[in-house]
KEDRENBA-782202 format. One line per 8 residues: number of its first residue (from 1); their letters; for each residue x, y, z of N, C-alpha, C. Coordinates in steps of 0.2 Angstrom, whole numbers. Layout:
! KEDRENBA-782202
NUM> a> X:Y:Z:X:Y:Z:X:Y:Z; ...
This chain:
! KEDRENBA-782202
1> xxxxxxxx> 4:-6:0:0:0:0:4:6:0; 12:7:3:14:10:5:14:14:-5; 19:10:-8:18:9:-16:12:14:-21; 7:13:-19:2:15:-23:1:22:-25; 6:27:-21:6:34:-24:10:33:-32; 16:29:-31:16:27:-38:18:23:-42; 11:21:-41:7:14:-46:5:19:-53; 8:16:-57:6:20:-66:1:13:-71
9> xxxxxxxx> -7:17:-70:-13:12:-73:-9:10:-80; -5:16:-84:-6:15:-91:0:8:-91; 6:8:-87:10:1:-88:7:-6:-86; 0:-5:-82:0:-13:-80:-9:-12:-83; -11:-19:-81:-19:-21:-84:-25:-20:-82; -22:-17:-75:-30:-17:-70:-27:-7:-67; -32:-6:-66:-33:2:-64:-29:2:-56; -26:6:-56:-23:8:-49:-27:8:-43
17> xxxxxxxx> -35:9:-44:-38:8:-38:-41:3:-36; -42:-1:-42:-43:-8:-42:-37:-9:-39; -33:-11:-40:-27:-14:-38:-28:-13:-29; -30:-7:-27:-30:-6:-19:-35:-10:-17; -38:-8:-20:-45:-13:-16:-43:-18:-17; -40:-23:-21:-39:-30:-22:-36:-33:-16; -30:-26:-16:-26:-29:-9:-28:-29:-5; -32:-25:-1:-37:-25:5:-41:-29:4
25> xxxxxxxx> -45:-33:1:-48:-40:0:-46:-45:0; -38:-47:-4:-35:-51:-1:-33:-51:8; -32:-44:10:-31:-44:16:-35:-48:20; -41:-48:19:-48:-49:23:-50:-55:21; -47:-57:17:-48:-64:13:-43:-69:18; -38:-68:19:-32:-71:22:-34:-73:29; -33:-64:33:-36:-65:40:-43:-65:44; -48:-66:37:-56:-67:43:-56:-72:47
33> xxxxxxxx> -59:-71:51:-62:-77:56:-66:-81:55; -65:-85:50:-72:-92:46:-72:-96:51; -80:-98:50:-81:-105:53:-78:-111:55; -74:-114:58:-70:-121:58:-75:-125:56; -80:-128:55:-87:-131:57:-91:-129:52; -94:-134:44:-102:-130:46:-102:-130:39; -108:-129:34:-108:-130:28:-104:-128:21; -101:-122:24:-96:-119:21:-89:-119:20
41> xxxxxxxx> -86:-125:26:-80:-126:26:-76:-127:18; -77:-129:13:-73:-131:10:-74:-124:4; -78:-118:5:-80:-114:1:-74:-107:3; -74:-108:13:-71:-104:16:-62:-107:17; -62:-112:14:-54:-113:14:-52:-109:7; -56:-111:2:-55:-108:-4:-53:-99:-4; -58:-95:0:-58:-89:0:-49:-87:2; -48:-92:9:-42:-90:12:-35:-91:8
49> xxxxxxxx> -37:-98:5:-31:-100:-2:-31:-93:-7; -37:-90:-9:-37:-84:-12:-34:-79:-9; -34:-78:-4:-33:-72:1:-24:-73:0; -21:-78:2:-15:-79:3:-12:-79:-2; -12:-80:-9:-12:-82:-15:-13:-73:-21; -16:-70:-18:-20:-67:-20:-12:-60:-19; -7:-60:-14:-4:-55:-14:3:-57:-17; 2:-63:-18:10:-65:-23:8:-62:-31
57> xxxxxxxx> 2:-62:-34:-2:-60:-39:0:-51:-40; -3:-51:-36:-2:-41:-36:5:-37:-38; 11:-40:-34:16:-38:-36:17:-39:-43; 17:-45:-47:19:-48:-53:16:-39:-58; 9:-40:-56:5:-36:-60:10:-26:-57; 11:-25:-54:13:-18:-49:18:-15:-54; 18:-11:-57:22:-5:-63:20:2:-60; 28:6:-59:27:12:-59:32:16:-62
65> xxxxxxxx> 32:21:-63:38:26:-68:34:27:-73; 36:27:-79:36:30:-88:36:24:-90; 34:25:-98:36:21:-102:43:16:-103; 49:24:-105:53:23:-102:58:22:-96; 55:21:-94:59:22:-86:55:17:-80; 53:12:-83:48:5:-79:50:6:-72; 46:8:-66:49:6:-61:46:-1:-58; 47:-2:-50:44:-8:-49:43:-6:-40
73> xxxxxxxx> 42:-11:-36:41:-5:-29:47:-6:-25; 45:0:-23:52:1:-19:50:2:-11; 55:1:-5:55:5:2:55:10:4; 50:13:8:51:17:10:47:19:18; 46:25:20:41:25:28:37:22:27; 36:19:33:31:14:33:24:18:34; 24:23:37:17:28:39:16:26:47; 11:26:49:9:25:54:8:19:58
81> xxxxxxxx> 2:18:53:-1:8:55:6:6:52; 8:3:49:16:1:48:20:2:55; 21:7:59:25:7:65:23:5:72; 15:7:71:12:3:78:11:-5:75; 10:-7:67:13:-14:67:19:-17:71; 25:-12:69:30:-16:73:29:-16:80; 27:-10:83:28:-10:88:22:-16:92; 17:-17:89:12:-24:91:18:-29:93
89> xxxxxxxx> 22:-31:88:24:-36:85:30:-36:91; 33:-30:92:40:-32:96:39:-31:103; 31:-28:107:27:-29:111:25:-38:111; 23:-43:106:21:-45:108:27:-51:110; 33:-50:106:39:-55:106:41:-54:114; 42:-47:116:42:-46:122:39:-49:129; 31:-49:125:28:-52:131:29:-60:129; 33:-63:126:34:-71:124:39:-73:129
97> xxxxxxxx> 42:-69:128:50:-67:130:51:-69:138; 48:-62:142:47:-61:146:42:-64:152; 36:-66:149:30:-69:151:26:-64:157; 27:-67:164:25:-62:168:32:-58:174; 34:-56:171:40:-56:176:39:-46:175; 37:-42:178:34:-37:179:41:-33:180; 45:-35:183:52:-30:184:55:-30:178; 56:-36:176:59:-36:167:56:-32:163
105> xxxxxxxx> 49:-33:162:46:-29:160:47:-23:159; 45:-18:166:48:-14:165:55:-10:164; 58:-14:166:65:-15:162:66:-12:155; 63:-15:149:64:-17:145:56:-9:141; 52:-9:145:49:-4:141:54:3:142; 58:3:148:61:9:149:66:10:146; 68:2:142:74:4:139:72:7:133; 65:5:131:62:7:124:62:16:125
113> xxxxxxxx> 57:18:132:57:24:131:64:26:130; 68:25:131:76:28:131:77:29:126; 73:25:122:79:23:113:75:28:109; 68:31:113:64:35:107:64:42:110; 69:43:115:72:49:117:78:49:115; 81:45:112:91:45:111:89:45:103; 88:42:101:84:40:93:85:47:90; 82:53:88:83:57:83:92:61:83
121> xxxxxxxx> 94:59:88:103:61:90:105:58:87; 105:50:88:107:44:86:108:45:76; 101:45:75:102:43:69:103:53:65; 103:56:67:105:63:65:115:63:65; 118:60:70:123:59:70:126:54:65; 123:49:64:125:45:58:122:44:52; 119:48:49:116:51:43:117:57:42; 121:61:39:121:67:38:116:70:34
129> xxxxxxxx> 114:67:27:111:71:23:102:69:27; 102:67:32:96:68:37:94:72:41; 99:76:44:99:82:48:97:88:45; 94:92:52:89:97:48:91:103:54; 92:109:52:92:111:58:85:116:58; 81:113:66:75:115:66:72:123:64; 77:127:67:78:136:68:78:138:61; 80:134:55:78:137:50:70:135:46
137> xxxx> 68:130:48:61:131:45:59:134:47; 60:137:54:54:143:55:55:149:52; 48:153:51:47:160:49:45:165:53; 50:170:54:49:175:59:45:179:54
């Protein structure tokens, strides 16, 4: 999704917004919660083979840039839901990790607060062409 500002309709077969919706279907196709049970078991397997199957599909189809100039997708910011994904993700390794051990715990969040307080120093010091200095975007 990150991708879709530039997706170019004229290099591939299906419209750039069909495309999004596709992937949001396959999303919901993948992870719904069906029935184990029940007359539709073997209709509701299908949907999820669809689901799963369905995002190896979309890339193949994915063109962006010029005629000349083909792109394909690239990395980039994640956005928002993308960061609170990881952070679900390294929350829940944590709580696997960890289990109930409450002083660890806190341990380990503190270390987190620390690293998103150290973090814009961190990496401004070892990136240069990412450093900004604040006092000039402002307009007096």
């Amino acid at each position: 999704m990150v991708n879709i500002e530039n997706y170019n309709s004229d290099l591939t077969v299906i419209n750039k917004y069909l495309w999004a919706i596709l992937v949001d279907i396959f999303i919901f196709l993948t992870w719904n919660n069906y029935p184990i049970k029940g007359k539709f078991t073997l209709t509701f397997k299908g949907l999820r083979y669809v689901g799963v199957l369905g995002p190896l599909l979309l890339p193949a189809l994915y063109r962006s840039g010029t005629v000349e100039n083909v792109g394909w997708m690239s990395t980039s910011w994640w956005g928002i839901l993308g960061l609170i994904g990881w952070g679900y993700l390294v929350s829940a390794l944590c709580h696997l990790w960890l289990k109930d051990r409450i002083v660890s715990t806190a341990a380990v969040w503190n270390g987190f607060i620390l690293l998103n307080i150290l973090a814009p120093n961190i990496i401004c010091r070892f990136s240069k062409p990412l450093q900004t200095n604040f006092w000039n975007h402002i307009e007096w």
